[in-house]
C-alpha positions as a Markdown table, in Angstrom:
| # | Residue | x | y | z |
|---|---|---|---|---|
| 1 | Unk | 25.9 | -10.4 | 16.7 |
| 2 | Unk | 25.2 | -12.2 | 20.4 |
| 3 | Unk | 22.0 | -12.5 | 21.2 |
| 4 | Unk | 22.2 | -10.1 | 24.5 |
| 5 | Unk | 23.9 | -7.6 | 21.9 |
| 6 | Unk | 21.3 | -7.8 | 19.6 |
| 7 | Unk | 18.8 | -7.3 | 22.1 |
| 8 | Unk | 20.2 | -4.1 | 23.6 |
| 9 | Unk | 20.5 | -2.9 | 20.0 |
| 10 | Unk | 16.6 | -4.0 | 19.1 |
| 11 | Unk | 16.2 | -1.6 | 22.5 |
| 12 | Unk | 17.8 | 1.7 | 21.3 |
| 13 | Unk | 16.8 | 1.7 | 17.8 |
| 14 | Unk | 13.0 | 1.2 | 19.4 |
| 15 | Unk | 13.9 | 4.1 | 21.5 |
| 16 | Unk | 15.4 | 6.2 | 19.0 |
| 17 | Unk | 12.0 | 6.0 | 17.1 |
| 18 | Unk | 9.3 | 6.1 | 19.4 |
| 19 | Unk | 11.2 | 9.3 | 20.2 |
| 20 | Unk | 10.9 | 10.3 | 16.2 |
| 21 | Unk | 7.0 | 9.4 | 16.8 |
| 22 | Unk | 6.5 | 12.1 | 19.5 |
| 23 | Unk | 8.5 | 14.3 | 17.8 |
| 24 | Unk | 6.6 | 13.9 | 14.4 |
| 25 | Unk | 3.2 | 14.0 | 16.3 |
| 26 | Unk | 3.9 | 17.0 | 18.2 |
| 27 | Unk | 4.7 | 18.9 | 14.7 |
| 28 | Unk | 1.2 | 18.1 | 13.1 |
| 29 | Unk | 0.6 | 16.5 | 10.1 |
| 30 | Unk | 1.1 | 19.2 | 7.6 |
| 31 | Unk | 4.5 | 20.8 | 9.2 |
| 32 | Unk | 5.6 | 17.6 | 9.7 |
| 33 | Unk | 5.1 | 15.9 | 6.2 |
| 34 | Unk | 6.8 | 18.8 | 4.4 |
| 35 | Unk | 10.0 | 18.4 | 7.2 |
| 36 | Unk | 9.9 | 14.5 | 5.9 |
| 37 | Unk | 9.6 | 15.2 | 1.8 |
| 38 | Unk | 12.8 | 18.1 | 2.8 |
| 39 | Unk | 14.9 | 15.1 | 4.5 |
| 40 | Unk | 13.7 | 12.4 | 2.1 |
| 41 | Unk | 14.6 | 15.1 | -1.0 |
| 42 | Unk | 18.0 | 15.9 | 0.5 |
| 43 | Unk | 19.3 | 12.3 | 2.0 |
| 44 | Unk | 18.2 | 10.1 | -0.6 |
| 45 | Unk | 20.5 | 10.4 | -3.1 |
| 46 | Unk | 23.0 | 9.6 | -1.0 |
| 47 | Unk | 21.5 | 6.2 | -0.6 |
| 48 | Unk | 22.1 | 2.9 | -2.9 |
| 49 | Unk | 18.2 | 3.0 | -2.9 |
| 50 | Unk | 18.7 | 6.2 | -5.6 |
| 51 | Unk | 20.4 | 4.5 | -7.8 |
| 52 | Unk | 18.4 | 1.5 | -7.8 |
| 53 | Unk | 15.0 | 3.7 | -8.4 |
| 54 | Unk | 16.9 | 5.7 | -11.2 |
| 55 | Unk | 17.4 | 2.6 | -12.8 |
| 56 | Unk | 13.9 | 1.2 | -12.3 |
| 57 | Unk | 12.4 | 4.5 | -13.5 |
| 58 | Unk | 14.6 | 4.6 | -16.9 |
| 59 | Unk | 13.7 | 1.0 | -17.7 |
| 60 | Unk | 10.2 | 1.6 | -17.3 |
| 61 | Unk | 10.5 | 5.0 | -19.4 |
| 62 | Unk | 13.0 | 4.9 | -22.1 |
| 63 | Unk | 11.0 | 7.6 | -24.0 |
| 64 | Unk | 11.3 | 10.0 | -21.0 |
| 65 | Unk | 14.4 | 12.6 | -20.9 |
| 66 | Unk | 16.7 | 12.6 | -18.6 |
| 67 | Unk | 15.0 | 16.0 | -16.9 |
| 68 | Unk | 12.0 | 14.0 | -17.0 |
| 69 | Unk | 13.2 | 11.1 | -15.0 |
| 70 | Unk | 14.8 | 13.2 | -12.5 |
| 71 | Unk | 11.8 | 15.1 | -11.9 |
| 72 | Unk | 9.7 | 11.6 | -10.8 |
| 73 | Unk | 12.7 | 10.4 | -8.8 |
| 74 | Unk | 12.4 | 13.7 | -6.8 |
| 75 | Unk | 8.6 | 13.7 | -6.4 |
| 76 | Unk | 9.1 | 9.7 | -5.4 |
| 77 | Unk | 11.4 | 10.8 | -2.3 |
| 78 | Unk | 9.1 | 13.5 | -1.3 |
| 79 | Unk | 6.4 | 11.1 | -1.5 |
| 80 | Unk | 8.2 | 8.7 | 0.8 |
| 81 | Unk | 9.1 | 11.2 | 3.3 |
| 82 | Unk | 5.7 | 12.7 | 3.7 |
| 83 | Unk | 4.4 | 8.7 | 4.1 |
| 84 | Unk | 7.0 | 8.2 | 6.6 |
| 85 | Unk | 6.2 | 11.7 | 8.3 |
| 86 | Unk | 2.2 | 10.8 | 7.9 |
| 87 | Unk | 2.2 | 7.8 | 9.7 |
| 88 | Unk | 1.7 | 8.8 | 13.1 |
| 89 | Unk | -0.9 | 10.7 | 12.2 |
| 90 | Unk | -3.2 | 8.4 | 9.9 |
| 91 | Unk | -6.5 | 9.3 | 12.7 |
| 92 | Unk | -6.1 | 13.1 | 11.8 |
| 93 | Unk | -5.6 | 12.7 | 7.9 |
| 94 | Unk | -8.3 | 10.5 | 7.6 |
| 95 | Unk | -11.4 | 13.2 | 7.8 |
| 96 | Unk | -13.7 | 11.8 | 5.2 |
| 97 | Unk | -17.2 | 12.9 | 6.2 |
| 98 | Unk | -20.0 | 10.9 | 3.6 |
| 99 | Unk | -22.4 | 14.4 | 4.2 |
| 100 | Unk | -19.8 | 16.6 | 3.0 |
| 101 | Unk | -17.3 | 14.2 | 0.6 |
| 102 | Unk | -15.3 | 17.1 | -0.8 |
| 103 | Unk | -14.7 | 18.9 | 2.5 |
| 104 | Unk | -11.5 | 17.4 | 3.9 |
| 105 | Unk | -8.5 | 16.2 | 3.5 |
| 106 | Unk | -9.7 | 12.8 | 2.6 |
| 107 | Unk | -11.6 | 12.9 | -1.0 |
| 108 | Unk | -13.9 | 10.3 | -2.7 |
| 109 | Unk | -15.5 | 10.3 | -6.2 |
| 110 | Unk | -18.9 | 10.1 | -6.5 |
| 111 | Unk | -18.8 | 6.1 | -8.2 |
| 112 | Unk | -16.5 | 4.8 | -5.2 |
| 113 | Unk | -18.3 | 6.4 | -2.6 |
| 114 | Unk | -21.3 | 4.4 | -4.4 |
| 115 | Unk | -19.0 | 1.4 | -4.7 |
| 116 | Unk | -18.0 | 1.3 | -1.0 |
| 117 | Unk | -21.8 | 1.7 | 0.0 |
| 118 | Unk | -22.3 | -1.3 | -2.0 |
| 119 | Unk | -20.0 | -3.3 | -0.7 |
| 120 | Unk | -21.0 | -2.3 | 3.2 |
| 121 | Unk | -24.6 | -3.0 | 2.5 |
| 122 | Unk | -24.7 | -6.8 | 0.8 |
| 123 | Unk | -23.0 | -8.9 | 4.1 |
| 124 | Unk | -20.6 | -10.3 | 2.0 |
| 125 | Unk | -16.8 | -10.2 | 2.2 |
| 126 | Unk | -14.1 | -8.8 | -0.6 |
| 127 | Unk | -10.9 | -9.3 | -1.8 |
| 128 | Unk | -9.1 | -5.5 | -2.5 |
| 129 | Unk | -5.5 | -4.9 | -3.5 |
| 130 | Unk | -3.8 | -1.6 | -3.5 |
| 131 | Unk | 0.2 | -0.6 | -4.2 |
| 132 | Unk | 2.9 | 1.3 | -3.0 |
| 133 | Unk | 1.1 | 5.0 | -4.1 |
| 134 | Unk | 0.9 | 8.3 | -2.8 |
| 135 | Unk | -0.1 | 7.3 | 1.3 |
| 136 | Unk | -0.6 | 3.6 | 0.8 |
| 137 | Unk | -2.0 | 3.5 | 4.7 |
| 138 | Unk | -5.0 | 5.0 | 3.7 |
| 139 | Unk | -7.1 | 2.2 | 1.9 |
| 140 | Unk | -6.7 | 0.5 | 4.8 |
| 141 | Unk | -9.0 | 2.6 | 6.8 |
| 142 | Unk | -11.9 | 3.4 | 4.7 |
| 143 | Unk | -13.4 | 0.1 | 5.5 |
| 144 | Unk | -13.1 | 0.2 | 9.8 |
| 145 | Unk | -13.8 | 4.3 | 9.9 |
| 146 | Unk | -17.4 | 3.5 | 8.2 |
| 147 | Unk | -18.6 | 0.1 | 9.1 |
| 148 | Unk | -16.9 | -2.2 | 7.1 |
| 149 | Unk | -15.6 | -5.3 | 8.7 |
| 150 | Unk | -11.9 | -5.4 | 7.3 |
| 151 | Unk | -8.7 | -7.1 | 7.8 |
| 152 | Unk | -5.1 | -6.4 | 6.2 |
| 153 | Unk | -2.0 | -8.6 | 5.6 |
| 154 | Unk | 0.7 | -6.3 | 6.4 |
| 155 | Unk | 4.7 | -6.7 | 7.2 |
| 156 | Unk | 6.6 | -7.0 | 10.6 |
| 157 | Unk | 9.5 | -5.4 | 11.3 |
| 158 | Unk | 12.2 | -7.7 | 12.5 |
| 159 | Unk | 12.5 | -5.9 | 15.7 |
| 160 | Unk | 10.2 | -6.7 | 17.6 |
| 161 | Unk | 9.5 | -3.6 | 20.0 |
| 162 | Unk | 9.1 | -1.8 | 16.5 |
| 163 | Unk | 6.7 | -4.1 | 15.2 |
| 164 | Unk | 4.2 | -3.9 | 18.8 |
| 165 | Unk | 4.5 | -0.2 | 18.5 |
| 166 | Unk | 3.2 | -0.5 | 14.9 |
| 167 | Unk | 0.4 | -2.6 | 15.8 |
| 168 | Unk | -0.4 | -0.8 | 18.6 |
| 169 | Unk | -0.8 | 2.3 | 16.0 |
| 170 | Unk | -2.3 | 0.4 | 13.1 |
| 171 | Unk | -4.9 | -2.2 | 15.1 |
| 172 | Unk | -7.8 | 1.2 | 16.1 |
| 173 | Unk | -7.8 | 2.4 | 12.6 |
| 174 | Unk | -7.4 | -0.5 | 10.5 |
| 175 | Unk | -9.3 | -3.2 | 11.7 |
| 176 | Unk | -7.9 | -7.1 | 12.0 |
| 177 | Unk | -4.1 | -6.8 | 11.4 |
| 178 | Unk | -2.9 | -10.3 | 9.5 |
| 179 | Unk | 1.2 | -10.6 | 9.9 |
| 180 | Unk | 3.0 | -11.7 | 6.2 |
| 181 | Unk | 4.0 | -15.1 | 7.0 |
| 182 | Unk | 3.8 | -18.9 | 6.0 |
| 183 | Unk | 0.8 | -18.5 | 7.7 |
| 184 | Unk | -0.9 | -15.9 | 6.4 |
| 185 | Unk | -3.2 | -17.4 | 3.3 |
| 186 | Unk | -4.9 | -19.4 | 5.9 |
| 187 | Unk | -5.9 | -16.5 | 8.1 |
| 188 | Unk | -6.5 | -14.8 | 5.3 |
| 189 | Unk | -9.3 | -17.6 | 3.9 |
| 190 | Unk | -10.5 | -17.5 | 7.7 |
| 191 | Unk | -11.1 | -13.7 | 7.4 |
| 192 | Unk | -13.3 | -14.4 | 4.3 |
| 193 | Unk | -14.9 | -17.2 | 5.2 |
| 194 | Unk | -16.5 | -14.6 | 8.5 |
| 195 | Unk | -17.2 | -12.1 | 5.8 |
| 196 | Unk | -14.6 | -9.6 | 6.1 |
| 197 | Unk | -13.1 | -7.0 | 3.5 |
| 198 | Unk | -9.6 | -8.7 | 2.9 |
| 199 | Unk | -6.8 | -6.2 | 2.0 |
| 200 | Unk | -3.5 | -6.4 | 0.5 |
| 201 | Unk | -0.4 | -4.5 | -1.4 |
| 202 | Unk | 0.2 | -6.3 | -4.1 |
| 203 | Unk | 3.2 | -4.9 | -6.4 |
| 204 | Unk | 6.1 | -5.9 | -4.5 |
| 205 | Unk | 8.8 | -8.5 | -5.8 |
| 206 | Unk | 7.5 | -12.3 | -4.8 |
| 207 | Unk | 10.3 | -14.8 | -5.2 |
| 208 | Unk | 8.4 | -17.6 | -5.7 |
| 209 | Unk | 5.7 | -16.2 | -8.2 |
| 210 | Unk | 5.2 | -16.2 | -11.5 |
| 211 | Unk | 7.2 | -14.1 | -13.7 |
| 212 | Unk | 4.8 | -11.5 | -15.5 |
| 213 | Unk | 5.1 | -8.1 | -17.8 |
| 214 | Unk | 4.8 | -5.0 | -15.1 |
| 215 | Unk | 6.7 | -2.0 | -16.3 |
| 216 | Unk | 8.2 | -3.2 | -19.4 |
| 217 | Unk | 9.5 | -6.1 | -18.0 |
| 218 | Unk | 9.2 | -9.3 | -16.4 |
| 219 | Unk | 8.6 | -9.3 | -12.6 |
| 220 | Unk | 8.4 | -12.2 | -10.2 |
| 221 | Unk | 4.9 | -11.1 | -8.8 |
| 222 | Unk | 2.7 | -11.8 | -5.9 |
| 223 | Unk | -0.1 | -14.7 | -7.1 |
| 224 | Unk | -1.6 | -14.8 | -3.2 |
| 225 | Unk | -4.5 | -12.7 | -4.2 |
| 226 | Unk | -5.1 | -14.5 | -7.4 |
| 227 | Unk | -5.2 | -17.7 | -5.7 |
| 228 | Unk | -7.8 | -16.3 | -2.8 |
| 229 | Unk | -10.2 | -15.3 | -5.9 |
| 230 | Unk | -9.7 | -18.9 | -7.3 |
| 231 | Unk | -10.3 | -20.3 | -4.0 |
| 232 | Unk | -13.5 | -18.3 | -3.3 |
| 233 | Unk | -15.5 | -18.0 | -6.5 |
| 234 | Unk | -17.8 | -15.8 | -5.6 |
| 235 | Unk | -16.1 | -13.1 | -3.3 |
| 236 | Unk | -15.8 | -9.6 | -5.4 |
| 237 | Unk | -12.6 | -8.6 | -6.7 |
| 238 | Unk | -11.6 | -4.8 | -6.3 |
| 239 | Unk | -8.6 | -2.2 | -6.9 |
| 240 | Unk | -8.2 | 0.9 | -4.1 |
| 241 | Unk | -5.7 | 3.6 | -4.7 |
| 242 | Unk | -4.8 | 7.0 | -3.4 |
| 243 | Unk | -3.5 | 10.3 | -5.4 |
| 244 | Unk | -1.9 | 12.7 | -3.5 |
| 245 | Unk | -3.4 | 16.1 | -4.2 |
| 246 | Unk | -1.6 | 19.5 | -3.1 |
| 247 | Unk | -2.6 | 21.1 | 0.3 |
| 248 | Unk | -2.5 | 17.4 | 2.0 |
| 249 | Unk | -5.3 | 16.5 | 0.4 |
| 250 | Unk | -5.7 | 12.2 | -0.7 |
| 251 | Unk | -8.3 | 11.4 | -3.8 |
| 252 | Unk | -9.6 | 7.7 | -2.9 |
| 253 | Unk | -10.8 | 6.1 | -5.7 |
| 254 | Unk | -12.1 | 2.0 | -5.9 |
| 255 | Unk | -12.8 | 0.0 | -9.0 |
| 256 | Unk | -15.4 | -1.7 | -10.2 |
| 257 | Unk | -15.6 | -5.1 | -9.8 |
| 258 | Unk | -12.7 | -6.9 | -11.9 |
| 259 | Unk | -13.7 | -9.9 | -13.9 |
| 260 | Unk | -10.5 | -12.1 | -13.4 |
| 261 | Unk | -9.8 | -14.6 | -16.5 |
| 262 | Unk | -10.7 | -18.0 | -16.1 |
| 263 | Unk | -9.2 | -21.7 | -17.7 |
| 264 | Unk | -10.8 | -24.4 | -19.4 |
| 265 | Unk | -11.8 | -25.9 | -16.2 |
| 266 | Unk | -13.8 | -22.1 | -15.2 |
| 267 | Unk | -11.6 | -21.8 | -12.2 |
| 268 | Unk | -9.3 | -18.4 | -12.0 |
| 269 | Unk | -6.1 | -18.9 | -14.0 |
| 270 | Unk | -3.7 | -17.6 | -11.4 |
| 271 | Unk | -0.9 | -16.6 | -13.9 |
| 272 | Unk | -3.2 | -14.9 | -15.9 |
| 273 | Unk | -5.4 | -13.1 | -13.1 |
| 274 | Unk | -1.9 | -12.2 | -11.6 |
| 275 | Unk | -0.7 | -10.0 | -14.9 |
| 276 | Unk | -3.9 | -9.1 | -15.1 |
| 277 | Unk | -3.8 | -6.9 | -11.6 |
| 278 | Unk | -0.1 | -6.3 | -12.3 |
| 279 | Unk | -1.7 | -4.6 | -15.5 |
| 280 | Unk | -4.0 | -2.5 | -13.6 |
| 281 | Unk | -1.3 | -1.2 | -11.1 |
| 282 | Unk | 0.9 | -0.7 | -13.8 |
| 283 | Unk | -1.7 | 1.8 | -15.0 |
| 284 | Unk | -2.0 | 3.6 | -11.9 |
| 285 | Unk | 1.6 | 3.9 | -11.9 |
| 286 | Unk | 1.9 | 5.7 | -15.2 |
| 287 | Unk | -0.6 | 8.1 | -14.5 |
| 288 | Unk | 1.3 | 9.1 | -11.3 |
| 289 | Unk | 5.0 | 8.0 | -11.3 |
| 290 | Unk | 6.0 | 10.2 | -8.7 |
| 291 | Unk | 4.0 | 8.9 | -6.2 |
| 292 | Unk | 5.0 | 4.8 | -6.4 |
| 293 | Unk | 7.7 | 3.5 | -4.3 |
| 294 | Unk | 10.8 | 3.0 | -6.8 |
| 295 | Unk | 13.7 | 2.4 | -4.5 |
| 296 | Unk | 13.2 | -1.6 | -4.5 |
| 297 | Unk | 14.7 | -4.1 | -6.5 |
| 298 | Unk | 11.5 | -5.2 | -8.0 |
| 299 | Unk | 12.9 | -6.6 | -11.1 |
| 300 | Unk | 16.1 | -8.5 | -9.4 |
């Protein structure tokens, strides 16, 4: 496509969905996640992305029926529509209030609430992964809502209008915003080296990493984290997720800290620390399949 062409259509598709945004904000978060789990529910079979999660969910449970698969390919669209749907409203959902942790939408358990306090009060930074579950926005803004310095590797959308309108939404809530990029490990080391909370999704396909078991079979996986741990010793390893409850509620949880494996030399094995997490996501997943993000080729 020319370049002026391409430009003018980079214009209207930003136009288009700033003019979702409004129209999503205006509905409020409930009304409007339930209108995106109806369209996701409806539209997505229609979509090569069906087919490819129906694939993905039968490989990774060949003991499940047919019924049974369908039923977490159904609740994995409605998930996706009610993140899409949620978006523009991460600064209502997120209502956690420490005096009354069971009050809101926002939920934590007693041992992550103690984990997080932790973590704020020893002036140290973090490494701490999350996945593709349930509202995958949310981890991100525990740590900037109550005083946690944080920053998050996150991806850019090719257009470029898009991508300022998402940092422009994500930058108040979620702290230092690191782009996905060639560049990235370093301003990720820089984060840590000034004591920050580094965040990061971590079960997506990565080309160049090392193929490890997630899901019943091998998966070119994501080693960055692995590799941050084995480059700062001493900076705390931790797993966030999210479970989506009914009445828009989210359940936060955080691990402990993980003990990554180590080789002869006592440095972090990155291979092994890698299937290690993969492990631990994997679990996540199978207590929850219908809230994971299935329609990507994670296994091509």
């Amino acid at each position: 496509m020319p370049p002026a062409l391409q430009r003018l259509a980079d214009a209207v598709l930003a136009a288009l969905i700033r003019g979702a945004f409004v129209f999503v904000r205006a509905l409020g978060p409930d009304r409007s996640a339930a209108l995106g789990a109806f369209v996701a529910r409806s539209l997505g079979p229609l979509f090569p992305a069906h087919r490819i999660a129906r694939d993905n969910i039968a490989h990774a449970f060949p003991e499940k029926s047919e019924a049974e698969r369908a039923a977490i390919l159904r609740e994995a669209w409605d998930n996706l529509g009610r993140v899409a749907c949620e978006y523009v409203h991460m600064d209502r959902i997120w209502d956690f209030d420490p005096s009354q942790p069971n009050s809101g939408r926002i939920r934590v358990s007693d041992e992550t609430a103690r984990r997080f306090e932790a973590l704020a009060a020893d002036g140290k930074p973090a490494l701490i992964f999350a996945a593709h579950l349930a509202n995958w926005e949310i981890p991100a803004i525990a740590g900037p809502r109550h005083g946690l310095p944080s920053a998050v590797l996150y991806r850019t959308p090719n257009n470029a209008r898009i991508a300022a309108d998402i940092v422009a939404l994500r930058t108040p809530i979620m702290g230092r915003l690191i782009a996905a990029s060639p560049a990235a490990p370093i301003a990720m080391m820089e984060a840590l080296d000034e004591g920050l909370h580094v965040g990061m999704l971590i079960d997506q396909r990565f080309g160049r990493g090392p193929r490890v078991p997630f899901l019943g079979r091998p998966a070119a996986s994501n080693p960055l984290l692995a590799r941050l741990a084995r480059r700062f010793p001493d900076v705390p390893v931790h797993g966030a997720r999210v479970i989506r409850q009914p009445g828009g509620r989210f359940l936060l949880e955080m691990t402990e800290r993980i003990e990554l494996p180590c080789g002869a030399n006592g440095q972090v094995d990155v291979d092994a620390a890698t299937a290690l997490l993969n492990r631990i996501v994997e679990g996540w997943i199978r207590e929850h399949p219908g809230q994971w993000l299935w329609m990507h080729r994670r296994w091509r």
